[in-house]
ZAZA-614385 format. One line per 2 residues: number of its first residue (from 0); their letters; for each residue y, z, x of N, C-alpha, C, O. Coordinates in steps of 0.02 Angstrom, whole numbers. Layout:
REM ZAZA-614385
NUM) A) Y:Z:X:Y:Z:X:Y:Z:X:Y:Z:X ~ ...
END
This chain:
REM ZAZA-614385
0) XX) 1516:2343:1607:1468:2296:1636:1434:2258:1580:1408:2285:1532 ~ 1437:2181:1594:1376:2148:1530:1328:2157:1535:1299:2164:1589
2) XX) 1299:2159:1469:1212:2151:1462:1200:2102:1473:1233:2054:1453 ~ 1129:2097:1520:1093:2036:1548:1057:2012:1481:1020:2043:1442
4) XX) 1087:1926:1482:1033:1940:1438:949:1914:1435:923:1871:1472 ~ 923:1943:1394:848:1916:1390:812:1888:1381:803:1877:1321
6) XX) 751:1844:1449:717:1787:1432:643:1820:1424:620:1866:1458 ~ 608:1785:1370:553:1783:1399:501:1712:1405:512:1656:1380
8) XX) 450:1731:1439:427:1671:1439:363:1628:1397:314:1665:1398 ~ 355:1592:1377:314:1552:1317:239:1592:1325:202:1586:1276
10) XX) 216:1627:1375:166:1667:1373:150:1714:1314:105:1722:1273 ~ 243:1756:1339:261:1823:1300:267:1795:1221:238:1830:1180
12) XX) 301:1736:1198:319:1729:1162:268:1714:1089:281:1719:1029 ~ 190:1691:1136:140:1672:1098:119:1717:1085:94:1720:1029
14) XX) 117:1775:1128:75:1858:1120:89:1848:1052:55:1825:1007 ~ 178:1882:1054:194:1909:1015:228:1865:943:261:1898:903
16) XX) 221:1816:935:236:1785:895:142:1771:854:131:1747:798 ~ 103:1788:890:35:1775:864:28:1702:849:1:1686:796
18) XX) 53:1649:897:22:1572:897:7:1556:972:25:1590:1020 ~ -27:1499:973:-44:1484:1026:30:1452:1097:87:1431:1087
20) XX) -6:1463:1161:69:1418:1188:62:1356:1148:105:1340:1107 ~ 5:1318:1160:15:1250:1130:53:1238:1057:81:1185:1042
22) XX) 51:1283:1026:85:1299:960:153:1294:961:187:1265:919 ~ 178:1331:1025:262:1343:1029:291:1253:1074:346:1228:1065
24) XX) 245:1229:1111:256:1180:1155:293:1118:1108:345:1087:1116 ~ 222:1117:1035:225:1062:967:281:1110:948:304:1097:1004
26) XX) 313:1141:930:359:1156:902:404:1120:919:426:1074:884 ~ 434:1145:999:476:1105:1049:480:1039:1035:532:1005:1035
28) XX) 423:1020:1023:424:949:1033:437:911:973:449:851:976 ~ 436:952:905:446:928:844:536:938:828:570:912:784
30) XX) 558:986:886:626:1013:875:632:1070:825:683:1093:799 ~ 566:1089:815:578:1169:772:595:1226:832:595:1280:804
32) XX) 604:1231:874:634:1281:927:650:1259:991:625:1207:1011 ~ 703:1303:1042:705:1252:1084:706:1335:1147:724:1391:1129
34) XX) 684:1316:1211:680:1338:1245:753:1329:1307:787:1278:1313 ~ 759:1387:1342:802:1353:1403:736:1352:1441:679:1367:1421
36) XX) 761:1325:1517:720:1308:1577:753:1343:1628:813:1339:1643 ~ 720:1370:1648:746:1421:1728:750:1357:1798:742:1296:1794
38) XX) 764:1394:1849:772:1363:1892:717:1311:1933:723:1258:1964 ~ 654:1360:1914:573:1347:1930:558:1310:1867:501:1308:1843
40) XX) 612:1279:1841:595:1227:1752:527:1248:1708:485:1211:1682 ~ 531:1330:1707:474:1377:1675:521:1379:1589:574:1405:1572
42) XX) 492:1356:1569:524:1379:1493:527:1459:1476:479:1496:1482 ~ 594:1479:1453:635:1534:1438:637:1543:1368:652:1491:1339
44) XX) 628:1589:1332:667:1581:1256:710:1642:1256:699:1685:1298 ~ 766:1650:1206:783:1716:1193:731:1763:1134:698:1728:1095
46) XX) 723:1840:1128:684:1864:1061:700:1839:995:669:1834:942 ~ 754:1827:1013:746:1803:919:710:1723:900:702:1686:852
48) XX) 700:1726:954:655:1647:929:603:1654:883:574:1609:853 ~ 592:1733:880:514:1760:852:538:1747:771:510:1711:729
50) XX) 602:1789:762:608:1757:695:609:1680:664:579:1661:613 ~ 648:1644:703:605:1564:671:563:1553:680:540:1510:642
52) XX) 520:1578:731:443:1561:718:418:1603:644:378:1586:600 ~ 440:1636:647:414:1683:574:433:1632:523:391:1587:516
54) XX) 471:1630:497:512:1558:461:442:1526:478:387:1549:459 ~ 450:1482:509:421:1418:518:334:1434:494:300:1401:454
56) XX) 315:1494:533:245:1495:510:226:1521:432:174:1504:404 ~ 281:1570:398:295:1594:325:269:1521:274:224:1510:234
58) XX) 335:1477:307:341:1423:274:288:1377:265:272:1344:216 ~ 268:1378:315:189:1329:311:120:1350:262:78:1312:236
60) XX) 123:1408:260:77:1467:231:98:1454:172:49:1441:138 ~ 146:1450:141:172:1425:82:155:1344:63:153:1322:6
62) XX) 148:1318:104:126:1264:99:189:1190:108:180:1130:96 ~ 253:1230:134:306:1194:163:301:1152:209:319:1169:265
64) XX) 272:1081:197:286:1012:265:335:1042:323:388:1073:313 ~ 299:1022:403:339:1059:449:402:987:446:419:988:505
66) XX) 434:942:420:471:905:416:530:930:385:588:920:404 ~ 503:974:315:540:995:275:574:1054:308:631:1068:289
68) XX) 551:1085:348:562:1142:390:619:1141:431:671:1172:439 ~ 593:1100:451:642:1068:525:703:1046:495:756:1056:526
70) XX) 701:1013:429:759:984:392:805:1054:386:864:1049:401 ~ 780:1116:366:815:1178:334:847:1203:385:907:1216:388
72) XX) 781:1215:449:820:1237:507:882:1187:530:935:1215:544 ~ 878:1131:534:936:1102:558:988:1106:535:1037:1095:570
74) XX) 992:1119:477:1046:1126:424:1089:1198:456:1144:1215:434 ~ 1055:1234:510:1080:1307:500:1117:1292:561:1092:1267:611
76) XX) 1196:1312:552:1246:1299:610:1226:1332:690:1207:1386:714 ~ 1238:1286:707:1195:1287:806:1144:1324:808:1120:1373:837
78) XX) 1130:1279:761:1047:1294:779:1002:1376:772:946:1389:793 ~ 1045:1414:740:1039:1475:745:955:1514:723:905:1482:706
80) XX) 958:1569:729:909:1606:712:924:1606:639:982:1593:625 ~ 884:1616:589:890:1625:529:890:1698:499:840:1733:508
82) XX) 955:1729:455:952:1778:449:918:1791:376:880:1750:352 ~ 933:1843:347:880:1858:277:913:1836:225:890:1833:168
84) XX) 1005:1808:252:1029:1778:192:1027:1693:203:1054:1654:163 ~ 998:1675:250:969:1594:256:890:1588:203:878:1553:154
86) XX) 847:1643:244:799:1639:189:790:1651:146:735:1638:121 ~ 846:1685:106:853:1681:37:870:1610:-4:855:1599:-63
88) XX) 896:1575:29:936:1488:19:857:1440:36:852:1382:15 ~ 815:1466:65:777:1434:71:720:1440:48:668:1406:47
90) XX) 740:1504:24:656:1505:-25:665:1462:-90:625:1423:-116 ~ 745:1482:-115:755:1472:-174:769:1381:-187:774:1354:-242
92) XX) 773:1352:-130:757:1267:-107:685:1253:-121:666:1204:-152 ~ 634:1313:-89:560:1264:-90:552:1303:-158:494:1310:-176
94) XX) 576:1316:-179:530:1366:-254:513:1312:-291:454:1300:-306 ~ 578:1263:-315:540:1211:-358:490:1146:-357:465:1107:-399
96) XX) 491:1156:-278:430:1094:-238:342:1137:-230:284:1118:-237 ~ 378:1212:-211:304:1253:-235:285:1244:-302:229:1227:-318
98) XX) 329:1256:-342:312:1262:-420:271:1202:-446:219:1206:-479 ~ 305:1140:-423:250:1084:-434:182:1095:-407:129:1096:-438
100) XX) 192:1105:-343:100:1107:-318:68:1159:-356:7:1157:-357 ~ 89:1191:-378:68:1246:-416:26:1229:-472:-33:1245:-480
102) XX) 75:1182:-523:62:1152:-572:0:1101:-542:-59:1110:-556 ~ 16:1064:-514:-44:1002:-497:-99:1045:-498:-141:1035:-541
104) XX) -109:1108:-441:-170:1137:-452:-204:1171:-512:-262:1161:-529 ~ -182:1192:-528:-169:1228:-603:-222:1154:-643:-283:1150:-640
106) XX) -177:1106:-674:-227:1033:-690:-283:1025:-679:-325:1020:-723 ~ -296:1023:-607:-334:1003:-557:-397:1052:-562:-458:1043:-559
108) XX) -354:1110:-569:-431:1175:-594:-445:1148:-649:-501:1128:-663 ~ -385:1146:-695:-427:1143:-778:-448:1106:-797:-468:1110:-855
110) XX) -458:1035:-751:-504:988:-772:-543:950:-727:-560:891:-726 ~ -556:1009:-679:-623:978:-643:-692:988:-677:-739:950:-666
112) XX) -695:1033:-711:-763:1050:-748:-765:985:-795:-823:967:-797 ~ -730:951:-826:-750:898:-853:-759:847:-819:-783:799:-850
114) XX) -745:840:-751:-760:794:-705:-828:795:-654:-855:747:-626 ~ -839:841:-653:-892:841:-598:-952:830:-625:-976:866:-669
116) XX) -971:798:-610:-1046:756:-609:-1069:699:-680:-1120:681:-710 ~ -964:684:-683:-971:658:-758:-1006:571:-744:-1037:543:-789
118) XX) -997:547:-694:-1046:499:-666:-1000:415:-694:-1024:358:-691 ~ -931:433:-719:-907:373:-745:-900:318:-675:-889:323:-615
120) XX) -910:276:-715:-924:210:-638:-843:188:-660:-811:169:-611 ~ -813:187:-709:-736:155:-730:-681:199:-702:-692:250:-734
122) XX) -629:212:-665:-577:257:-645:-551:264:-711:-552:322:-732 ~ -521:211:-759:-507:214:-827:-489:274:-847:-434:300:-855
124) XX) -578:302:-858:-549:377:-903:-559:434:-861:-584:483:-889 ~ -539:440:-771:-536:489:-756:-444:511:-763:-403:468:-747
126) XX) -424:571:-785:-385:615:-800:-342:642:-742:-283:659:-747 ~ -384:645:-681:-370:652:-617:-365:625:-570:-322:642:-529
128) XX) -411:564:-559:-384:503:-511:-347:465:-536:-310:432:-498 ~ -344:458:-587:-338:376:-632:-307:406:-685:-333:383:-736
130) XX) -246:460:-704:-210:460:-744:-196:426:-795:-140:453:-801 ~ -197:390:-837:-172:355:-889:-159:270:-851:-110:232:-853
132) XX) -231:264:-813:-258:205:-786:-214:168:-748:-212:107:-743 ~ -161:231:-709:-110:203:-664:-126:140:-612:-92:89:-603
134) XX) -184:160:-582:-211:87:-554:-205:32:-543:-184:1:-493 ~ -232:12:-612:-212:-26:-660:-151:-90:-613:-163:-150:-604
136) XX) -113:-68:-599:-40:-100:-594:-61:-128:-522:-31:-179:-506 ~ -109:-104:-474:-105:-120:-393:-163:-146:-399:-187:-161:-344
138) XX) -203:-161:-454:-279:-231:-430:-318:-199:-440:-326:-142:-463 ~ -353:-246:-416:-438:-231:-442:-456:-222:-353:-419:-247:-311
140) XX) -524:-178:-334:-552:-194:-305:-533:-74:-285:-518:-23:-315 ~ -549:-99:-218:-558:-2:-191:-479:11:-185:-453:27:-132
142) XX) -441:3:-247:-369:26:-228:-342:112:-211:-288:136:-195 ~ -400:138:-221:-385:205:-179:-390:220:-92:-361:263:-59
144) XX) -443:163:-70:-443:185:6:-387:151:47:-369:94:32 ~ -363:178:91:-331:167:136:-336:178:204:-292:159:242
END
């Protein structure tokens, strides 16, 4: 005899995945997971959805764009659950995009103490906004706001 197999529903899935429904809905809707629909068009998932949500929420915590995410997951043939030898391919993908933010902060610590409350009215010689007076090149006037 086959095993039935198992749905549950976006209720169960938020319990136990520890995000909100609205959480799993934006997922859906970003194409980071996909649900079936029952007959009563109640969204279904199978359990292993919990592991790409794990993925997906790991990855963010790390500080991984959910774009970049979605890019990795798609990459994984039909769409699959990700096993521990996917996330090994994918850590070792964001390691060198972490490593930069890493570095920026790292900077960013070691030279805010010379910045704060240094009162320069010129971007010129800030180190941190105004790098080596990159500016410079896009005008005069509030070229930082947007």
């Amino acid at each position: 005899m086959a095993k039935a197999t198992v749905y549950w529903s976006v209720g169960q899935v938020a319990k136990r995945a520890g995000v909100s429904v609205s959480t799993l809905h934006y997922y859906e809707a970003e194409g980071l997971i996909q649900c079936y629909r029952n007959a009563g068009n109640q969204r279904r998932y199978k359990p292993s959805i919990l592991r790409r949500i794990a993925v997906i929420k790991t990855a963010q915590k790390l500080g991984v764009a959910l774009s970049e995410i979605k890019q990795a997951l798609n990459e994984l043939p039909n769409r699959r659950t990700p096993t521990t030898e996917d996330w090994q391919k994918l850590s070792v993908k964001w390691r060198d995009s972490l490593q930069q933010r890493i570095d920026q902060l790292e900077k960013l610590r070691d030279q805010l103490d010379g910045c704060i409350g240094c009162g320069c009215l010129s971007l010129k010689a800030c180190s941190l906004r105004n790098p080596n007076d990159e500016a410079h090149s896009r005008g005069t006037g509030a070229v930082f706001l947007k």
